[in-house]
C-alpha positions in Angstrom: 0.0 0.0 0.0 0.9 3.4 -1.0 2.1 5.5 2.1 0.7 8.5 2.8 3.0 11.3 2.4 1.0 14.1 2.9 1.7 12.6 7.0 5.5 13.5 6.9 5.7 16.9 5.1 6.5 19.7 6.9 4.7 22.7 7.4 6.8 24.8 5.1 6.2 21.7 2.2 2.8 21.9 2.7 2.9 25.5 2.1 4.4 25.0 -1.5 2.6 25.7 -4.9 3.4 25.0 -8.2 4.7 27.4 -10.5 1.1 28.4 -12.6 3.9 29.0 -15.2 5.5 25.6 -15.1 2.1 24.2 -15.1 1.2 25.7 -18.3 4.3 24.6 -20.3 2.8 21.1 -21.3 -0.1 23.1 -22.9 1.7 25.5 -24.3 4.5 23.5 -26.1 2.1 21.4 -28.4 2.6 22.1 -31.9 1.7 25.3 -33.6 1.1 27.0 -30.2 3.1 31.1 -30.5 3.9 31.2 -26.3 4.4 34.5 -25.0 4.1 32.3 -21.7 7.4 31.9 -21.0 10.5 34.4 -19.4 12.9 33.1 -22.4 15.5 35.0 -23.5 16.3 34.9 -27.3 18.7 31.8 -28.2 20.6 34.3 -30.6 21.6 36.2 -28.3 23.5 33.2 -26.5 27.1 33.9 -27.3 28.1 30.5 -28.5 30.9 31.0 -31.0 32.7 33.1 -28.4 31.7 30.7 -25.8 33.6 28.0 -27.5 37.0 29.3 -27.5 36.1 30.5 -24.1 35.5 26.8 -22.7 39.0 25.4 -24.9 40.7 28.2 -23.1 39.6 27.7 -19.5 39.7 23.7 -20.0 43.7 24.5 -21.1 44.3 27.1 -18.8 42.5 26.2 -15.8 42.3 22.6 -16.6 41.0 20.6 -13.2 40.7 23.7 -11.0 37.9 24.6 -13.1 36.3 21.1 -13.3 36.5 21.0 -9.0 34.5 22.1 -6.2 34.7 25.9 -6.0 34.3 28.2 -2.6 30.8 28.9 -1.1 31.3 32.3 -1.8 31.9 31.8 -5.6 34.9 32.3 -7.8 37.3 35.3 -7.1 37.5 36.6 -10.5 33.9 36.3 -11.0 33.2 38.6 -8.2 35.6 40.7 -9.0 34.2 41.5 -12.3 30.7 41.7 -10.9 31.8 44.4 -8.3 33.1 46.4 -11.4 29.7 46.4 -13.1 28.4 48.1 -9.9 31.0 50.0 -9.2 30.7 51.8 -12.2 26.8 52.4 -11.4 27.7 54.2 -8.1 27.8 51.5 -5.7 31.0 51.5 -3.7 31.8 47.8 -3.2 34.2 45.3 -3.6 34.4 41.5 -4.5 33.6 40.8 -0.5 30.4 42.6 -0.9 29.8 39.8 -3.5 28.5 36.1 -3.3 27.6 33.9 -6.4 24.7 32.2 -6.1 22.6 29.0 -8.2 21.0 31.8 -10.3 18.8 34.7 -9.5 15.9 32.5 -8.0 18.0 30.7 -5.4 19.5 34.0 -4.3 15.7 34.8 -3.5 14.8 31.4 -1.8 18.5 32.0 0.8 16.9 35.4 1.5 14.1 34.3 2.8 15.8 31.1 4.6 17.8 33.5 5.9 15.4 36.5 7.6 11.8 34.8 7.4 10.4 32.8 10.5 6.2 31.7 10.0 3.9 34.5 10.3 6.9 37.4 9.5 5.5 40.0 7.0 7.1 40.9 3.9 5.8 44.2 1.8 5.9 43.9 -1.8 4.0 45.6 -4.8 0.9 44.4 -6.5 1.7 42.6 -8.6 5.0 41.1 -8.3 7.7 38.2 -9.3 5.7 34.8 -8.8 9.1 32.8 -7.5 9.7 35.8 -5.4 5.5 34.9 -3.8 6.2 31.7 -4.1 9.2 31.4 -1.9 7.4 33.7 0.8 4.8 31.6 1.1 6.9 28.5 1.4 8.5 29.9 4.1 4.9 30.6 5.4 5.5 34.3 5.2 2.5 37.1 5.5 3.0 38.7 2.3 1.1 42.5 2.5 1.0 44.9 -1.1 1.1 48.1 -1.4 -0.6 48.9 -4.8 0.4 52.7 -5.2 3.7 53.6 -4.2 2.3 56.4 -1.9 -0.2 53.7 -0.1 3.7 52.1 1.1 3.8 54.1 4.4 0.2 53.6 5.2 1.1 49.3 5.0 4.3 49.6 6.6 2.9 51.7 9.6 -0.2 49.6 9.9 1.7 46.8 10.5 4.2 47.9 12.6 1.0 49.2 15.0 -0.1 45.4 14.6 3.0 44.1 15.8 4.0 42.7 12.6 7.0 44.7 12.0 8.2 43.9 7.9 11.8 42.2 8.0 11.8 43.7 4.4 10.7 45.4 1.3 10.9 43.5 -1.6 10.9 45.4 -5.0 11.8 45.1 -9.1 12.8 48.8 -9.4 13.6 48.1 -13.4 11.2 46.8 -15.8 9.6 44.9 -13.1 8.0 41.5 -13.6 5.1 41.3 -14.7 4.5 45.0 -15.9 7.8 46.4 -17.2 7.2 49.5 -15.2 10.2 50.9 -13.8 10.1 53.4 -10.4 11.1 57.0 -10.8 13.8 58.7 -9.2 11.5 60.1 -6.5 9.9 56.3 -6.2 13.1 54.8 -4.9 13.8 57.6 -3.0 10.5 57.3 -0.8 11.0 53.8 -0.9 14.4 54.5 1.1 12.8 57.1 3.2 10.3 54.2 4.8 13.0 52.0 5.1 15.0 53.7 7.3 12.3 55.7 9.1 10.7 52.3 10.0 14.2 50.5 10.2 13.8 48.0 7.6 15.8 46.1 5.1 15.4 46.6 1.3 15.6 43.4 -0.9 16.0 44.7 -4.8 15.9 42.4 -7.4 17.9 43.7 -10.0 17.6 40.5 -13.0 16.9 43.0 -16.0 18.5 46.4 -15.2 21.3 46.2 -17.8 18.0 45.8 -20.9 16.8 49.3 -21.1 15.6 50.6 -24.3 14.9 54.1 -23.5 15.3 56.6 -21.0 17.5 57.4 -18.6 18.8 54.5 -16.0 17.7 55.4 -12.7 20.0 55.3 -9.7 20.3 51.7 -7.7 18.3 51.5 -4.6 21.6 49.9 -3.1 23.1 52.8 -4.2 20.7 55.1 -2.0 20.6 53.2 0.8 23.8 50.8 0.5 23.8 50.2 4.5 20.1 48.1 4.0 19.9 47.4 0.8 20.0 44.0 -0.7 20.7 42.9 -4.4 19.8 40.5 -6.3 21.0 39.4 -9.4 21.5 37.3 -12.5 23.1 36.3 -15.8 19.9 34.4 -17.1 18.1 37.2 -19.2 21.8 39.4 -20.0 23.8 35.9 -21.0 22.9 32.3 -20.8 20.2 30.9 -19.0 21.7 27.5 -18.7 24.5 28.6 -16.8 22.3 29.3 -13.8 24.5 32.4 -12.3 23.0 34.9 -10.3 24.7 36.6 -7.1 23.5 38.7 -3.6 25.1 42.1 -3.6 24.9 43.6 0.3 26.8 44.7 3.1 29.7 42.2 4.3 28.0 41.0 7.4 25.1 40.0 5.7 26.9 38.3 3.0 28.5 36.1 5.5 25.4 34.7 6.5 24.1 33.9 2.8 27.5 32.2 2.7 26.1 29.8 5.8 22.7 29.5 4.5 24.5 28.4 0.8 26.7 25.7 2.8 23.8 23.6 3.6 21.6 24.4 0.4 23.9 23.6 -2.7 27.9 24.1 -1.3 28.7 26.1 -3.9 27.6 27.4 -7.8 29.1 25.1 -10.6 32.7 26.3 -10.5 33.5 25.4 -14.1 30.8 27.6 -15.2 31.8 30.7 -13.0 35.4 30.3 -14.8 34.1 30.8 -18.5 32.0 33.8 -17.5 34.7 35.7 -15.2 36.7 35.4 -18.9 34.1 35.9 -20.8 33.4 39.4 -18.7 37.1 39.9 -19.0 37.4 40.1 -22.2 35.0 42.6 -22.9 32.6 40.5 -24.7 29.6 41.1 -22.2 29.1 45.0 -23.1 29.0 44.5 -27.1 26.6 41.2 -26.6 24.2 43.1 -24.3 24.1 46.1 -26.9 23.2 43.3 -29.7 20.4 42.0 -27.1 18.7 45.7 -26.1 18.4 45.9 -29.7 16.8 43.2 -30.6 14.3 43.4 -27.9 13.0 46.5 -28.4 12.7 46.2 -32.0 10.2 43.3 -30.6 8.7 45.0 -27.9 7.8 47.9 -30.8 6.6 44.8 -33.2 4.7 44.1 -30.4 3.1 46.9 -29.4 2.5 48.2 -33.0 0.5 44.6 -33.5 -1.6 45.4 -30.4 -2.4 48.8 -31.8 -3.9 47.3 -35.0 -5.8 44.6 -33.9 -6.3 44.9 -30.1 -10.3 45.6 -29.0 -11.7 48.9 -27.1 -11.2 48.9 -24.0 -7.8 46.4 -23.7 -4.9 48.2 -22.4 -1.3 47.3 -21.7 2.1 49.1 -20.2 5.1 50.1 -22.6 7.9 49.3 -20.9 11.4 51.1 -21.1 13.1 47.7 -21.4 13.3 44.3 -20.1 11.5 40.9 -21.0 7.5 41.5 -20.3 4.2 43.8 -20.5 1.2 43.5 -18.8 -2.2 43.3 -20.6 -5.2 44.8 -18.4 -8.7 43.5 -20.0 -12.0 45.4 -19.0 -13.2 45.3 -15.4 -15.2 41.8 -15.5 -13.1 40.2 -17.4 -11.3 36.7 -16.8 -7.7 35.9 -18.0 -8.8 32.3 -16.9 -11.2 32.3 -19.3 -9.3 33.9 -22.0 -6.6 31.4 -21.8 -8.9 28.8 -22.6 -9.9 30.2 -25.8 -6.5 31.6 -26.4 -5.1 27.9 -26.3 -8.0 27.4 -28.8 -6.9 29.7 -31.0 -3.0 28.7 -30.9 -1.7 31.5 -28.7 -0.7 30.7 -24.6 0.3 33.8 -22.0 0.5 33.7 -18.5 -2.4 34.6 -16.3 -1.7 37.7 -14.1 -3.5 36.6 -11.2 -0.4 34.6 -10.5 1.6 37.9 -10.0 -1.0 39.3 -7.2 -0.1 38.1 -4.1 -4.3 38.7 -2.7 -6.1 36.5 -5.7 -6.7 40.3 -7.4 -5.6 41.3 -11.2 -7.9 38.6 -12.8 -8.2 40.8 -15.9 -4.4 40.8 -16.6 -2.4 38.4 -18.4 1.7 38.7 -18.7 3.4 38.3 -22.1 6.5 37.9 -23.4 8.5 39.8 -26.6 11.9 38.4 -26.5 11.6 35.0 -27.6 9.0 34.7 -30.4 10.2 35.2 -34.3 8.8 38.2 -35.5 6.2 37.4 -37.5 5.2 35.3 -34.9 4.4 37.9 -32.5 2.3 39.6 -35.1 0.2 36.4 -35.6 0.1 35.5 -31.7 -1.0 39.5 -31.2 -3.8 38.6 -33.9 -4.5 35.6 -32.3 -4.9 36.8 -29.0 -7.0 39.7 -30.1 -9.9 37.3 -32.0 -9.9 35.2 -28.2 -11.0 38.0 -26.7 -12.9 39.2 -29.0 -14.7 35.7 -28.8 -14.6 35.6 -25.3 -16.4 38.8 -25.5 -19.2 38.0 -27.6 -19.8 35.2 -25.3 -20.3 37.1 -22.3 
């Protein structure tokens, strides 16, 4: 007889959900389906001529060093060239202020190992990252929004009166995920204000700041408040995915106890893979490939919005983001993005419901898509596509 599992899991695995992403992608890879579903970065951006001398070179050069266990903290010349991408955007670090972690998402699951006990509340926006939710809630976290950036006083203050103190902030301050908005000047600077009038910490997750299309880059919030501020960040959307490289940016004492949360998760980030992109970064090859990328995703994100111009129905919205991977579609007030998926998948076209991205069950007229994967032609088609489902769903009403 079967045994019982659900007996032995702990609270925290009980608290788990699956990814409503994840969960779609056996729907939305069937044939002939155009997925704006997914957070996939464009294969041809993937450096992999340069990459291959890179890999001979480090396999020559490095030989078994590179193919052993590496330190917790992450390789040194790694760090090192990380710090200098900061450094040069105002943040006064060094490679001890650095820590390389299992990509962006593990960097978010050691934070909240690391400061989250059951029933401590974390503020975030509405929406927000769905791994960022989901790792809260693992941890059996009270998660608390703050829709408008001028209601984030009001929350904070309320729940300090509660006795519910925040341990932290957690923001997208660029391009965020799921709407591509990214906070003004005056945004991050009121975001710092409440932090340090309410003594809190400040977790930034940086994945798509070096993407921006237009307008002028904004400063970092570690950069305003470097004494509570912690980064997050990655290579998965600005290099290769499959390398899984992200790192935690913060003061030295609090990197010292990611390092002793990373001992007992993973020991330490594939070392051979740090070693080809500390060269890679060294030779200069990261600035011209990420100029070749913004490129090429804006001129998608304009195919894209251009497409929902033409065919879109009255009343459908949707943000224009300065850069980054995603915009968020907003449907009329009564609308279902549940609903729409279904005749969506009917028509050949898949997105990701928004209601995943709202931490209180809210947004279920909103649906997340993607511009930097699909071909172009394909995201004129999928745009076409998506417009006729609503407009179906619509007449069905």
């Amino acid at each position: 007889m079967e045994v019982d599992i659900l007996n032995f899991l702990s609270k925290s695995a009980q608290n788990m959900k699956p990814s409503p992403i994840r969960a779609l992608l056996s729907v939305v890879n069937q044939p002939g389906i155009i997925s704006f579903a997914g957070g996939f970065p464009n294969p041809s951006t993937f450096p992999i001529e340069d990459l291959k001398q890179i890999v001979i070179d480090v396999l020559e050069q490095e030989g078994a060093k590179s193919l052993q266990y590496g330190g917790t903290d992450g390789n040194a010349q790694l760090r090192e060239e990380i710090a200098k991408i900061y450094i040069a955007q105002g943040l006064d670090i060094d490679k001890d202020n650095v820590i390389i972690t299992t990509a962006s998402q593990q960097a978010i699951d050691l934070t909240s190992r690391i400061f989250l006990d059951p029933g401590d509340t974390v503020v975030c926006g509405i929406p927000t990252y769905l791994g960022a939710l989901q790792s809260f809630n693992a941890y059996r976290a009270n998660i608390v929004g703050a829709e408008k950036d001028e209601e984030l006083e009001a929350v904070v203050r309320a729940m300090c009166a509660s006795g519910k103190k925040p341990k932290f902030i957690y923001a997208i301050p660029d391009f965020q995920n799921p709407t591509g908005i990214t906070m003004s000047l005056e945004q991050r600077k009121y975001m710092v204000k409440i932090a340090r009038k309410y003594d809190l910490l400040i977790v930034e997750d940086s994945p798509y700041r070096e993407i921006r299309f237009t307008g002028e880059p904004q400063p970092m919030l570690s950069s305003l408040a470097p004494e509570r501020t912690i980064m997050l960040g990655t290579f998965s959307k600005t290099f290769v995915p499959g390398f899984r490289l992200g790192w935690v940016i913060a003061p030295k004492h609090i990197i010292q106890r990611y390092n002793l949360a990373k001992q007992s998760s993973d020991l330490c980030t594939s070392n051979f893979t740090q070693c080809i992109a500390a060269r890679y970064l060294q030779s200069g090859l990261f600035e011209k490939n990420i100029q070749s990328t913004i490129e090429l995703y804006k001129h998608k994100k304009d195919i894209m919005l251009e497409s929902m111009e033409k065919y879109m129905p009255e009343g459908v919205s949707w943000t224009n983001p300065e850069g980054g991977l995603f915009l968020l579609i907003t449907l009329p007030e009564g609308y279902d993005a549940k609903i729409l998926f279904d005749y969506a998948i009917k028509e050949s076209v898949a997105f990701v419901i928004g209601e995943a991205f709202f931490y209180d069950g809210t947004g279920q007229n909103t649906l997340r898509v993607n511009y930097s994967f699909m071909d172009d032609d394909k995201i004129v088609e999928g745009i076409k596509r998506l417009a006729k489902a609503i407009e179906t769903m619509r007449a069905n009403m």
